[in-house]
C-alpha positions, 0 to 999 in steps of 0.5 A: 393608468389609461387616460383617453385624450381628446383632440384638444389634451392630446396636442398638448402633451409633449411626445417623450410623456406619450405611451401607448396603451395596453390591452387590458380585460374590460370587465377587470376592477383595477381596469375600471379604476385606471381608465380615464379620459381628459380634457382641457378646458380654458378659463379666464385664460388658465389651462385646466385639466378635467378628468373622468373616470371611465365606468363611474364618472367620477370627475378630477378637476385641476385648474391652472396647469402650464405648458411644463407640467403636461408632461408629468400628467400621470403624477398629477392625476395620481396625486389628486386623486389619492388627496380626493379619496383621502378627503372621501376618508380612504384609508391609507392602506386602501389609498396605498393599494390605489396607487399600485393599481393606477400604474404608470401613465398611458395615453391613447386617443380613443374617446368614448361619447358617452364619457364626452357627454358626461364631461361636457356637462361637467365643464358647463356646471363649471362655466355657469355654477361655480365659476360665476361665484368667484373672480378666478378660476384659480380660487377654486380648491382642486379637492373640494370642486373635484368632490362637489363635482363628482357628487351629482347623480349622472346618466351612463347609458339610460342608467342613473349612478352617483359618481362618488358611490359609485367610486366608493363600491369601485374602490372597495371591490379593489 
């Protein structure tokens, strides 16, 4: 898995935790499934984790995450992500297969704007959406705001997909 980090993620993650990334095809399906960016977002003083997927804006939110746990990033990405595309009702031979494909975590800091701007809006419907509905950031459940985050339509480049699709016909070319 490549995660693409910003400024903010990058300062965070301990140097032993950081790989470099590897070329990889960009047109490859497994590519598109593992390239992600991150961000850390702080509310009511708790670091959260967003991540985006790359090609189909797919969002993970993680919320209350401390300073120990930034440096075995890619097994919490990892588990979130399965436990979404579990509550999408993935099968586990097909969650099994994702595992595989993810592969171990690399980290890079080479953002994309697009994506940027996609989490950007993300984090605002976070901040005035759903975050207003309750006391703390640490009621939200990691799954269920991952998939209601993720099941809105978004522009990539002038072109308008819905993450949660979009991810479903990802991973079912896989």
């Amino acid at each position: 898995m490549i995660l693409h980090c910003t400024r903010k993620l990058a300062a965070r993650i301990p140097a032993s935790a950081e790989r470099p990334a590897e070329d990889r095809k960009s047109d490859d399906v497994a590519c598109a499934l593992a390239r992600w960016h991150g961000h850390v977002l702080t509310f009511d003083r708790r670091q959260c984790l967003l991540f985006c997927n790359d090609a189909t804006r797919y969002v993970l939110f993680l919320p209350g995450l401390r300073a120990a746990q930034f440096a075995e990033l890619g097994r919490w990405h990892r588990n979130l992500f399965l436990a979404v595309l579990q509550a999408q009702g993935l099968p586990e031979s097909r969650l099994a297969r994702i595992a595989l494909t993810l592969g171990p975590l690399t980290v890079d800091r080479e953002t994309d704007r697009s994506v940027l701007g996609s989490m950007g809006v993300v984090a605002d419907d976070l901040k005035y959406g759903l975050l207003n509905r309750i006391p703390n950031v640490m009621e939200l459940d990691p799954i269920a705001t991952s998939l209601s985050l993720s099941d809105r339509p978004c522009a990539i480049h002038k072109t308008w997909i819905w993450p949660l699709t979009a991810m479903q016909e990802l991973v079912e070319r896989l």
